[in-house]
Every structure is written in structure tokens, then in C-alpha cells.
NULUM-916401 format. One record per atom (N, C-alpha, C, O): residue in three letters; x, y, z. Coordinates in steps of 0.1 Angstrom, whole numbers, plus 5000, padded with zeros to 4 digits. Layout:
<atoms>
alaXYZ ...
</atoms>
This chain:
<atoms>
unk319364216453 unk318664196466 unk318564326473 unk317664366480 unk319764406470 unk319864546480 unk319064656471 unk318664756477 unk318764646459 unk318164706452 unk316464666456 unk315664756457 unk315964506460 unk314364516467 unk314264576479 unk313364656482 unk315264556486 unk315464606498 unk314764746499 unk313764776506 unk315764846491 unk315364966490 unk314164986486 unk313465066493 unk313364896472 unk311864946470 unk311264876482 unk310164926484 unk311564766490 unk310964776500 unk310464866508 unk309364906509 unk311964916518 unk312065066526 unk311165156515 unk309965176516 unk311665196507 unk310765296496 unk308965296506 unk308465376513 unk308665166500 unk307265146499 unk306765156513 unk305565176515 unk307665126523 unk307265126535 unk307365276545 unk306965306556 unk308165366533 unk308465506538 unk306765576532 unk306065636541 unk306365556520 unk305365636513 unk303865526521 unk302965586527 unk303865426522 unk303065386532 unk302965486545 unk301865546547 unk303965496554 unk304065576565 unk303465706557 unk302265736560 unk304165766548 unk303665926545 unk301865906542 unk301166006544 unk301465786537 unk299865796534 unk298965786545 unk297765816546 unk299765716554 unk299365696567 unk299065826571 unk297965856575 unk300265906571 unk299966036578 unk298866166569 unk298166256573 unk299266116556 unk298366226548 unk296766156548 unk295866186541 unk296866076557 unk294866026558 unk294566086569 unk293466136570 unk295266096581 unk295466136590 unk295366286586 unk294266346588 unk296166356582 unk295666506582 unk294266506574 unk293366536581 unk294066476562 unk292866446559 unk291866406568 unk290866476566 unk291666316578 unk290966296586 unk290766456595 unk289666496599 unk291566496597 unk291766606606 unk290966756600 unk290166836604 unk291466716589 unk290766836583 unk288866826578 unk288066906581 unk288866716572 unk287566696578 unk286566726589 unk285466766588 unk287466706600 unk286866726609 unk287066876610 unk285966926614 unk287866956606 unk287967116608 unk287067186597 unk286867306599 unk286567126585 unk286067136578 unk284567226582 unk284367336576 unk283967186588 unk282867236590 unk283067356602 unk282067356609 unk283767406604 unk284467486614 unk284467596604 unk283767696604 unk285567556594 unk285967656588 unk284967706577 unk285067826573 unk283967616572 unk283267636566 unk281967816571 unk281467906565 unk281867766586 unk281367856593 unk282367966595 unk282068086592 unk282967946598 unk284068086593 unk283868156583 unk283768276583 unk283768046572 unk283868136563 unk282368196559 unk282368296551 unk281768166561 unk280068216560 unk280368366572 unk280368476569 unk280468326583 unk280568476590 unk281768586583 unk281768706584 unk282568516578 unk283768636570 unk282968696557 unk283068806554 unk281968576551 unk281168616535 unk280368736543 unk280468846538 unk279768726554 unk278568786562 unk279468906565 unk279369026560 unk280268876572 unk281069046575 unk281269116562 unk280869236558 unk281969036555 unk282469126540 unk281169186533 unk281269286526 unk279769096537 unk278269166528 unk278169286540 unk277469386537 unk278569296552 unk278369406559 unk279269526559 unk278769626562 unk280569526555 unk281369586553 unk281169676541 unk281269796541 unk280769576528 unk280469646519 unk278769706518 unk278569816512 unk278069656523 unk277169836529 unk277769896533 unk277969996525 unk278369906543 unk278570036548 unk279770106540 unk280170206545 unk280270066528 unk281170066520 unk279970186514 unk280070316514 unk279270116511 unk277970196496 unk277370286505 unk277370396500 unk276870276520 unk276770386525 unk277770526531 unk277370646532 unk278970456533 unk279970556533 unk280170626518 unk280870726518 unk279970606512 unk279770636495 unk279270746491 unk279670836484 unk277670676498 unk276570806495 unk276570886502 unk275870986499 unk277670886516 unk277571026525 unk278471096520 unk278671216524 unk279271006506 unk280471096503 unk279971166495 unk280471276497 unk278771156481 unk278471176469 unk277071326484 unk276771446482 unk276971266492 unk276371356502 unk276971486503 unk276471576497 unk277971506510 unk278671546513 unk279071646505 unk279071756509 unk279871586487 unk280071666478 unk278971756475 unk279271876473 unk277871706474 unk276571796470 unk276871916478 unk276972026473 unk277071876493 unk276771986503 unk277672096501 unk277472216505 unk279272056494 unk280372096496 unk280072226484 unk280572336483 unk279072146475 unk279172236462 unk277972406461 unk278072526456 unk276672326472 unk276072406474 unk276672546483 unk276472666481 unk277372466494 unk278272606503 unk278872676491 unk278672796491 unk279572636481 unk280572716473 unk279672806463 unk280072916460 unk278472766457 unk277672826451 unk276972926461 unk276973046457 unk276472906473 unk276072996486 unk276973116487 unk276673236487 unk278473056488 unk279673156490 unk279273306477 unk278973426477 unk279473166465 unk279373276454 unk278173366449 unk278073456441 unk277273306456 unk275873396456 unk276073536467 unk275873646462 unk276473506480 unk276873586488 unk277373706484 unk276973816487 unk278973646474 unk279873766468 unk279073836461 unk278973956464 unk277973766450 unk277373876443 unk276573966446 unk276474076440 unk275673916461 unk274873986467 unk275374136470 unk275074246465 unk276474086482 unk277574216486 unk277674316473 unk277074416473 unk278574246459 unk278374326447 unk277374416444 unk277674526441 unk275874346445 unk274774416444 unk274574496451 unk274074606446 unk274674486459 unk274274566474 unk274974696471 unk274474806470 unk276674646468 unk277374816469 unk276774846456 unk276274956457 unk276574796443 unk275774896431 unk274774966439 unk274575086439 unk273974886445 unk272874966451 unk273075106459 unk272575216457 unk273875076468 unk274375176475 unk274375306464 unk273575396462 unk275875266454 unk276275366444 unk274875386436 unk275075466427 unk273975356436 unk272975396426 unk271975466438 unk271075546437 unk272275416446 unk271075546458 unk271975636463 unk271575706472 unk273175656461 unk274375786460 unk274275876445 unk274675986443 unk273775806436 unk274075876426 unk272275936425 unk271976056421 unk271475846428 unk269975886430 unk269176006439 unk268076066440 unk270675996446 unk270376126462 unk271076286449 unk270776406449 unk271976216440 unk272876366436 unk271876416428 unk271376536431 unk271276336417 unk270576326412 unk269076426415 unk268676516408 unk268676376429 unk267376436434 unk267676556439 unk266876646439 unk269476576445 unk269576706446 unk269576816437 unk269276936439 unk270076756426 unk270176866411 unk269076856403 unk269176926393 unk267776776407 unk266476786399 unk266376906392 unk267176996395 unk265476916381 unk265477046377 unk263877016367 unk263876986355 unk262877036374 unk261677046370 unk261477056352 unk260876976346 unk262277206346 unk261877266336 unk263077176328 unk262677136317 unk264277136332 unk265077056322 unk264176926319 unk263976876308 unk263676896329 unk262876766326 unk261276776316 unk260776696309 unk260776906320 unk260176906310 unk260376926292 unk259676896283 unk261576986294 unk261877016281 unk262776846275 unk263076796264 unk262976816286 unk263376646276 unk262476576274 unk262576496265 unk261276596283 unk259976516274 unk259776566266 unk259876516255 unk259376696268 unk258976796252 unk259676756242 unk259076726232 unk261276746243 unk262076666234 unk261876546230 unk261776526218 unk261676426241 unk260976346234 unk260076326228 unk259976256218 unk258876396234 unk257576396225 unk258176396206 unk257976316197 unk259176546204 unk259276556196 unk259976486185 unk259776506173 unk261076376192 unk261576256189 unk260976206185 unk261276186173 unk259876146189 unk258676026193 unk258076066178 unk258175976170 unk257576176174 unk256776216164 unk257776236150 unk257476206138 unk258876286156 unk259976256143 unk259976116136 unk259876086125 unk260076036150 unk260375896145 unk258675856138 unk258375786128 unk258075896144 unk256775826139 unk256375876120 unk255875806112 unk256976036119 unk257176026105 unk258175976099 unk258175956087 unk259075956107 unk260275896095 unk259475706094 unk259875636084 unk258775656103 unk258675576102 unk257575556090 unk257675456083 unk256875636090 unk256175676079 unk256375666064 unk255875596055 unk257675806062 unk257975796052 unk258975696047 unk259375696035 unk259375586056 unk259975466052 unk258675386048 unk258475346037 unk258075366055 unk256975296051 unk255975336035 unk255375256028 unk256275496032 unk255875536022 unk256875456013 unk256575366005 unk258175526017 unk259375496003 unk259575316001 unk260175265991 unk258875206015 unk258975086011 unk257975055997 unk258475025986 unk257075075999 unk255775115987 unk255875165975 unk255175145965 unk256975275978 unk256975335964 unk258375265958 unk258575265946 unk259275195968 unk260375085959 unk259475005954 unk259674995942 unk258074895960 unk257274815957 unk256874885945 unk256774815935 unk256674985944 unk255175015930 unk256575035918 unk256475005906 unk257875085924 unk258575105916 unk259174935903 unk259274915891 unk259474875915 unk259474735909 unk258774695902 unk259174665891 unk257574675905 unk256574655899 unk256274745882 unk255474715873 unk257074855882 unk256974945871 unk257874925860 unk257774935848 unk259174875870 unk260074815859 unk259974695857 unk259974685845 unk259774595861 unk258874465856 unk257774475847 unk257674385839 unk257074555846 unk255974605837 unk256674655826 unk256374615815 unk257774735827 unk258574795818 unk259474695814 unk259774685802 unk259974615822 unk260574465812 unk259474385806 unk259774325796 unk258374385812 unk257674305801 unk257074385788 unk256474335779 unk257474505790 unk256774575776 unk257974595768 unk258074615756 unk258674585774 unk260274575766 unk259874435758 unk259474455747 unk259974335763 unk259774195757 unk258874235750 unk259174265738 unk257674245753 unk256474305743 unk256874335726 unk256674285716 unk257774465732 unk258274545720 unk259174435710 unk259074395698 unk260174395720 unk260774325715 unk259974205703 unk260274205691 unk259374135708 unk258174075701 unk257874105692 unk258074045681 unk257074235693 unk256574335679 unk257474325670 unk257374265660 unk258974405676 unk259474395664 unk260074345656 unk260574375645 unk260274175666 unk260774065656 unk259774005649 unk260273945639 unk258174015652 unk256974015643 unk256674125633 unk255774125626 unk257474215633 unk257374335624 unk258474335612 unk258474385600 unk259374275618 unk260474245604 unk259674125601 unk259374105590 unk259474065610 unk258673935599 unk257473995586 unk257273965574 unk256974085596 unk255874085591 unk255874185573 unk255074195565 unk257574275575 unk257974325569 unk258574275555 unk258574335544 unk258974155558 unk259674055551 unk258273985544 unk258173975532 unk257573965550 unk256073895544 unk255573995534 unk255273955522 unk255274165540 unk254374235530 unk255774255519 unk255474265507 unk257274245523 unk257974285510 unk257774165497 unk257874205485 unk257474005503 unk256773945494 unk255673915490 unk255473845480 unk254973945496 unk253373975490 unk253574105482 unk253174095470 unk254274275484 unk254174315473 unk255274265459 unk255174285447 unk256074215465 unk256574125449 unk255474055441 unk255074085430 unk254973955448 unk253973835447 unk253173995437 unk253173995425 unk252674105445 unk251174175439 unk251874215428 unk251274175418 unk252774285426 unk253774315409 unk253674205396 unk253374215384 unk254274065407 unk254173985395 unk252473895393 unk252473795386 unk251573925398 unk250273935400 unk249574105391 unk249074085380 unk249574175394 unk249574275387 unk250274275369 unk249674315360 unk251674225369 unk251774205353 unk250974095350 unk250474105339 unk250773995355 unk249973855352 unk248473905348 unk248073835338 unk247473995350 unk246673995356 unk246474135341 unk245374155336 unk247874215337 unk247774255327 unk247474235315 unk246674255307 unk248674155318 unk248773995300 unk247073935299 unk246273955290 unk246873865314 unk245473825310 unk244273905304 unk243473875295 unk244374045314 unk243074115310 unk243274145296 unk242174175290 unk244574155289 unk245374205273 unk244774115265 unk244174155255 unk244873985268 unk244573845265 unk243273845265 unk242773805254 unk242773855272 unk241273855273 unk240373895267 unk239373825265 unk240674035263 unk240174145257 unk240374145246 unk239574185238 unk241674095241 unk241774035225 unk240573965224 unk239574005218 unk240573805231 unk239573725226 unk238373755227 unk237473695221 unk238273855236 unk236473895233 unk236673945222 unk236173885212 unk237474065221 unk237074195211 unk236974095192 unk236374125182 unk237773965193 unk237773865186 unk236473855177 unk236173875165 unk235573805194 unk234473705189 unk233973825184 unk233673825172 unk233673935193 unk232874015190 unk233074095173 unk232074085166 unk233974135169 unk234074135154 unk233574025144 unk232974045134 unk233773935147 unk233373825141 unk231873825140 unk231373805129 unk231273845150 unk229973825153 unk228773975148 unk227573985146 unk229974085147 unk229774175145 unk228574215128 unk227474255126 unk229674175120 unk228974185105 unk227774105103 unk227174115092 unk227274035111 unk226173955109 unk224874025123 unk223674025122 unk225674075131 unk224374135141 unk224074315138 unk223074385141 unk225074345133 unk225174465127 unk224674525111 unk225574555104 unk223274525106 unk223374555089 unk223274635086 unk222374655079 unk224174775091 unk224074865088 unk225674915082 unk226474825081 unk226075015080 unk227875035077 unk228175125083 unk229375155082 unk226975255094 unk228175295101 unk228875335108 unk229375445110 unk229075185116 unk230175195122 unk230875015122 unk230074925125 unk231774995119 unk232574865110 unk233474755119 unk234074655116 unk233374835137 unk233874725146 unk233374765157 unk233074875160 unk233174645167 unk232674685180 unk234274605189 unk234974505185 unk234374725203 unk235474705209 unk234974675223 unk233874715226 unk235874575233 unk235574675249 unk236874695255 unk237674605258 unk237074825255 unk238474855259 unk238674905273 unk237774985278 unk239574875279 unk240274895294 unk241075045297 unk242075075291 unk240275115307 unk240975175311 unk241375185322 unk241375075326 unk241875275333 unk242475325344 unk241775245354 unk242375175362 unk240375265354 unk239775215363 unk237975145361 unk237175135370 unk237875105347 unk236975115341 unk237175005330 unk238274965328 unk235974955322 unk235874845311 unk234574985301 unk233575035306 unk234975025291 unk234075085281 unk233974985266 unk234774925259 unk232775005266 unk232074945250 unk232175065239 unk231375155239 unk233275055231 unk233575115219 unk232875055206 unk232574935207 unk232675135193 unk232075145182 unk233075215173 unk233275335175 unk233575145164 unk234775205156 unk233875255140 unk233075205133 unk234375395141 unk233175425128 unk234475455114 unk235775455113 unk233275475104 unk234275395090 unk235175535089 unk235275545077 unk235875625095 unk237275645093 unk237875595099 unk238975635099 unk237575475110 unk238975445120 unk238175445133 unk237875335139 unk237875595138 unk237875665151 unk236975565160 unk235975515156 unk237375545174 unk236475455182 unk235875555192 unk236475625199 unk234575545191 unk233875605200 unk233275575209 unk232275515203 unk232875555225 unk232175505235 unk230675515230 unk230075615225 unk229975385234 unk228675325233 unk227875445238 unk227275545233 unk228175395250 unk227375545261 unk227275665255 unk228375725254 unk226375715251 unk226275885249 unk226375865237 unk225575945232 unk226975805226 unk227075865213 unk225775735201 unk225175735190 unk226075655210 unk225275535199 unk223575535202 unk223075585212 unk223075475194 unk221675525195 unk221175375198 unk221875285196 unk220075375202 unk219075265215 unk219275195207 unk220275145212 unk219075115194 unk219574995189 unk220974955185 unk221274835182 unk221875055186 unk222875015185 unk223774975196 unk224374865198 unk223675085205 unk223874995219 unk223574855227 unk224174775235 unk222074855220 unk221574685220 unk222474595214 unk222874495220 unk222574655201 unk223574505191 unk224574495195 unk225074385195 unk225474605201 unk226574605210 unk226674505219 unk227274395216 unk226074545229 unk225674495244 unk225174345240 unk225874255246 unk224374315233 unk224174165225 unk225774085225 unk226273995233 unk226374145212 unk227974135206 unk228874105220 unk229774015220 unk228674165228 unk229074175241 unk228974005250 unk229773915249 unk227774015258 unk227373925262 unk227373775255 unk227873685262 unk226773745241 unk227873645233 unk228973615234 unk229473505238 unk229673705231 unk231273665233 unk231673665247 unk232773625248 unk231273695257 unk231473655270 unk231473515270 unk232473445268 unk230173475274 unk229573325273 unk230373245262 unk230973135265 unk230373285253 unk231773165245 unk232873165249 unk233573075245 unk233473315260 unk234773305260 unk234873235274 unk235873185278 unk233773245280 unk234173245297 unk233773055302 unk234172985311 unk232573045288 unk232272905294 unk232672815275 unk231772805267 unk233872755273 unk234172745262 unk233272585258 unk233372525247 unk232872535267 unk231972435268 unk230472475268 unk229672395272 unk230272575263 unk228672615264 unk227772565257 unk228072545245 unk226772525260 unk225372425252 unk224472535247 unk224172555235 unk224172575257 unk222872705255 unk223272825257 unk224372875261 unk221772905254 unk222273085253 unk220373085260 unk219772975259 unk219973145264 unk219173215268 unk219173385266 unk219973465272 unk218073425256 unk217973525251 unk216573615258 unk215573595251 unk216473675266 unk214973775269 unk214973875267 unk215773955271 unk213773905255 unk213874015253 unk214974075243 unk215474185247 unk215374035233 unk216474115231 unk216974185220 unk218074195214 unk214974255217 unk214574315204 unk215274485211 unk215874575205 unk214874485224 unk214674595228 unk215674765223 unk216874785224 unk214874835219 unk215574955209 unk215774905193 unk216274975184 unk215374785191 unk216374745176 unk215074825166 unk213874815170 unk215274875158 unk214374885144 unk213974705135 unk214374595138 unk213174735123 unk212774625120 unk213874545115 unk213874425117 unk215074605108 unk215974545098 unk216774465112 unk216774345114 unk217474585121 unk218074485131 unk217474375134 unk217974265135 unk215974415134 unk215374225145 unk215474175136 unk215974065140 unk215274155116 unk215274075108 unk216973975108 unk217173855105 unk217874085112 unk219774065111 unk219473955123 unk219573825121 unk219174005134 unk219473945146 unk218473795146 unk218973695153 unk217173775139 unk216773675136 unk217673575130 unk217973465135 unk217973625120 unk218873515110 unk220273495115 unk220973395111 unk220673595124 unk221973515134 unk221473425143 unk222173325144 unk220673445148 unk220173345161 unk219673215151 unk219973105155 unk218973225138 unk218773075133 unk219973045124 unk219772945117 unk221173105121 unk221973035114 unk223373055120 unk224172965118 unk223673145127 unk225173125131 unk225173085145 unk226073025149 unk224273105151 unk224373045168 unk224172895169 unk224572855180 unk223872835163 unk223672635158 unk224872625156 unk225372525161 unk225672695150 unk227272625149 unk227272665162 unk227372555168 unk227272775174 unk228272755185 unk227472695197 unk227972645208 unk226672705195 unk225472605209 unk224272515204 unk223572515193 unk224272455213 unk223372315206 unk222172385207 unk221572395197 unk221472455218 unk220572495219 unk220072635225 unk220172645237 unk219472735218 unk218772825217 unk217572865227 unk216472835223 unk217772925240 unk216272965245 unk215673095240 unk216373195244 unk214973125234 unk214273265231 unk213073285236 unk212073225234 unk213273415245 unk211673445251 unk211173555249 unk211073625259 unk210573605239 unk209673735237 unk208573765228 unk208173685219 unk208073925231 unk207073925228 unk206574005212 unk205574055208 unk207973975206 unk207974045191 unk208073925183 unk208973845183 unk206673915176 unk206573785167 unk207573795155 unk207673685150 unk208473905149 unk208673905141 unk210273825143 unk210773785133 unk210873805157 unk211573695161 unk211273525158 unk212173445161 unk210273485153 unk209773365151 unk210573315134 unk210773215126 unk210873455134 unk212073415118 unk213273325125 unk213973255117 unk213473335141 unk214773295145 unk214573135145 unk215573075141 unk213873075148 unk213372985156 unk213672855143 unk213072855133 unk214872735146 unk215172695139 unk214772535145 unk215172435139 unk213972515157 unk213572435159 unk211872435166 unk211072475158 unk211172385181 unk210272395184 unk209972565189 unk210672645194 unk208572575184 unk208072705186 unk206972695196 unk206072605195 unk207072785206 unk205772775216 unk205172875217 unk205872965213 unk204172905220 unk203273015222 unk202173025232 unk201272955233 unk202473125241 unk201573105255 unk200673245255 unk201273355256 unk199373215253 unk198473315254 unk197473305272 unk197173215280 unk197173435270 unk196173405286 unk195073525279 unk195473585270 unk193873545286 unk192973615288 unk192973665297 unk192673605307 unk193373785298 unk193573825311 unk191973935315 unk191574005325 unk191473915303 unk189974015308 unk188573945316 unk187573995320 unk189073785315 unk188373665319 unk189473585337 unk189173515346 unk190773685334 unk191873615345 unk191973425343 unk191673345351 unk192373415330 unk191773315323 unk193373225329 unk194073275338 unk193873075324 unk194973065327 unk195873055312 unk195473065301 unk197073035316 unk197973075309 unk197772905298 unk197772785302 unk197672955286 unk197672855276 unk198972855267 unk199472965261 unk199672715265 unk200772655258 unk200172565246 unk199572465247 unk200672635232 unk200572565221 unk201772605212 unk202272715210 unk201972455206 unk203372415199 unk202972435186 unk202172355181 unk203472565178 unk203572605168 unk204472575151 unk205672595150 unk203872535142 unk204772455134 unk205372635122 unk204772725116 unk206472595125 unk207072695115 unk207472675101 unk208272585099 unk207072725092 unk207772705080 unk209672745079 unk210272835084 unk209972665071 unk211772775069 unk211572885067 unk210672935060 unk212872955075 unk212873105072 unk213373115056 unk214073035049 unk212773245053 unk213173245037 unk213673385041 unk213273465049 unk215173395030 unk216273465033 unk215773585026 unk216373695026 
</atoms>
């Protein structure tokens, strides 16, 4: 019971206190818009305070400017003063100066300089020369290194080229013995045919071989007469015999050079012979030259050649007292009789 009691009292104590806290609430309410203006004039002072805050500011940032300019003014001042006494001391030293003038010293230091002035204008010169002649000089040993390289060039192309002719003259040695053997070789097989061919273009006995022998710098047509001795064609053999030679010759060429040969073509090739040779040389051309070629051209104007002729015979006459034309008739030969 004493325990409701108390939440009674309780309730009737915090009732009273609500009572009164509505009451100040009410009160303040009412003060509310009082203070509200208050505080709008305190916001209003404090936006006016703080200008003059920003303008007391800028008279300070004022102020400083001015404080800095006086001190740069000051120190302009000091320099001036400074200036001024140089000046002084330089129109004291300007007064000593004009008192100790001396006309002829002063001419002779221009004179001096002039001659300075012209000193320097040749030294300027011959620097200017000696730049040019380092330039041309450079330029000469650059030239002289590249002909060095040059050289250099040459004469690693010159041992080459040394090395090359030392085998090319090997190569010409063993070309030169090759070239001996051959011509040795060669000249056998002519001088071969040519004996062979010899006793049948030859009907006389005296002289028993025909040669062509090599010399120094030369090919000679020899005639070996019947002790042995070989004598040169030229100068010692007489006009038909150098023919049957020279014949002997040219034969064995053509068999040796073309060992496939078909034909011979013969012109002319009574010339110097007496009758007996053209009779010999008939009967070689119709009986031993058929063994070595199929066919025989003969062209000339000694009928007594028609002994040769072991197949068709032709015969071309003209009139030449009429300018007549050249007439071709095919000739029937009988066998030659030996």
C-alpha cells in the first residue's frame, strides 16, 4: 500500500515538474521570436564586423606595401648619396686630371692606338690567314688519308694482282710446254702425211722427203735431198718443186686439221709444174685422193689435168670476141691409161 502511495506522490511530483516544464516552454516561446531577432542583429553585426575585419586587412596588406616602398625609397636614397660621393670623387679626380692634361701625351696615345688598332687588324688577319691555312691543311691530310687508303688499295690489289700474274705465268710455262708437245705432235703428223703423199706427188729422185720444220720464230718448208741434208724450199727449190711442196703441204693440213674431210678443192694447181709433174699429180688426184675424200673439186685451165678426173667432167667455153655467154658442157672421159 505504502509502496502505491509513493508511485502515487512519484507521479504527482513529475506531473507538478511537467506542469512547470510546459510553463517554461510556454515562456520561451514566447521569447522565442525576441531572441530570434537578436540573433539576426548579432548575424548582422558579426557580417559587419567581419568587413571591416577584410577591410582592416587590406589597410594592413596597404600599409605593408607602403612600409616596403619607404624601405626600398630609404635604400634607393643610400645609393644615391653613394653615387653622388663617386661623382664628387670622379669630378675631383676629373679637375686633377684636366689639371695635368698634356696635349702631346695624348696625342702620342692615339698615335699608340692607331698603331694598336692596326696591329690588331693584322694579327687579326693573319689569324684569319693561319684559320685557312689549318682549313686547306686539313683538307690536305684528309686527301693524304685518302690517298693513303688509295695506296693502301693498290697494293692489296697489287699483291693480288701479283699472285694472279705469278699464276698466269705458271699457267703460260705449263701452256708453253703444252703448246710444244702439240706443235712437236703436230708436225710429226703433218711431216707424216706429207712423206706419205710425197713419192706419189714427187716423180723425180732428187730430193726423197719433204718436211715443215719449226723454228725460233718461224714455220719453214724443207726438202731433204738424197744424202740426208734438208734444205729450205724458198731460194733453193725450183717453181715446180716448191709447187709439189706447197701442194704436199696444204693436203696434209686439210687431213690433219679437218680429220672428217669430204672434199678438196684444187685451183689451179699445175702452176710451175713441168709435164711429168702434172702427169704424177693427175694420177694422185685420180687414184690416191678417192681413198681420202669422197669428192674432188678441180678447176683449171691445163687440159692435160682431165687425166685426173675420175668422175664428171665439165667444160665452160665463152667467145669472148662476140662477148658471147659462158657455155657449160658435160664431158664423157674415157679411163685414164697408166
Amino acid at each position: 500500500m505504502r509502496t502505491i502511495e509513493r508511485e502515487v506522490e512519484d507521479l504527482r511530483q513529475k506531473e507538478a515538474e511537467l506542469a512547470a516544464a510546459r510553463t517554461r516552454v510556454e515562456e520561451i516561446e514566447r521569447m522565442l521570436p525576441e531572441v530570434e531577432r537578436e540573433l539576426a542583429e548579432v548575424e548582422a553585426e558579426i557580417g559587419r564586423l567581419r568587413g571591416r575585419i577584410e577591410e582592416a586587412r587590406g589597410r594592413e596588406r596597404e600599409i605593408a606595401r607602403v612600409i616596403e616602398d619607404v624601405r626600398r625609397l630609404r635604400e634607393i636614397e643610400a645609393e644615391v648619396r653613394m653615387k653622388e660621393a663617386q661623382v664628387g670623387a670622379l669630378g675631383r679626380r676629373l679637375a686633377e686630371l684636366e689639371a695635368s692634361f698634356d696635349g702631346e701625351r695624348l696625342k702620342e696615345a692615339e698615335r699608340r692606338q692607331d698603331e694598336l688598332q692596326a696591329r690588331l687588324r693584322r694579327l687579326e688577319a693573319e689569324v684569319s690567314s693561319g684559320r685557312e691555312r689549318v682549313r686547306q691543311l686539313r683538307r690536305k691530310v684528309e686527301e693524304a688519308e685518302e690517298r693513303k687508303r688509295q695506296i693502301e688499295r693498290w697494293e692489296r690489289e697489287v699483291g693480288l694482282r701479283r699472285e694472279v700474274a705469278a699464276a698466269l705465268r705458271a699457267l703460260q710455262q705449263v701452256l708453253m710446254r703444252v703448246q710444244v708437245d702439240l706443235r712437236q705432235e703436230f708436225l710429226h703428223e703433218v711431216n707424216e702425211i706429207m712423206n706419205n703423199l710425197w713419192a706419189d706427188l714427187y716423180p723425180y729422185g732428187d730430193y726423197t722427203g719433204v718436211r715443215l720444220n719449226a723454228t725460233e720464230d718461224d714455220y719453214v718448208l724443207q726438202l731433204r735431198e738424197r744424202g740426208g741434208n734438208w734444205i729450205n724450199v724458198e731460194g733453193f727449190a725450183s717453181g715446180g718443186e716448191r709447187t709439189v711442196a706447197c701442194l704436199a703441204l696444204r693436203v696434209a693440213l686439210a687431213i690433219l686439221l679437218a680429220p672428217k674431210l669430204r672434199w678438196i678443192v684444187f685451183d689451179e694447181p699445175t702452176h710451175n709444174l713441168d709435164e711429168r709433174s702434172v702427169q704424177e699429180l693427175a694420177r694422185v688426184m685420180r687414184e690416191r685422193l678417192p681413198a681420202i675424200v669422197r669428192q674432188v673439186l678441180l678447176i683449171t685451165h691445163d687440159p692435160n689435168l682431165e687425166a685426173a678426173v675420175s668422175g664428171s667432167l665439165y667444160r665452160f667455153t665463152r667467145d669472148k670476141g662476140t662477148d658471147g655467154p659462158t657455155v657449160c658442157e658435160q664431158v664423157s672421159v674415157e679411163p685414164y691409161a697408166a
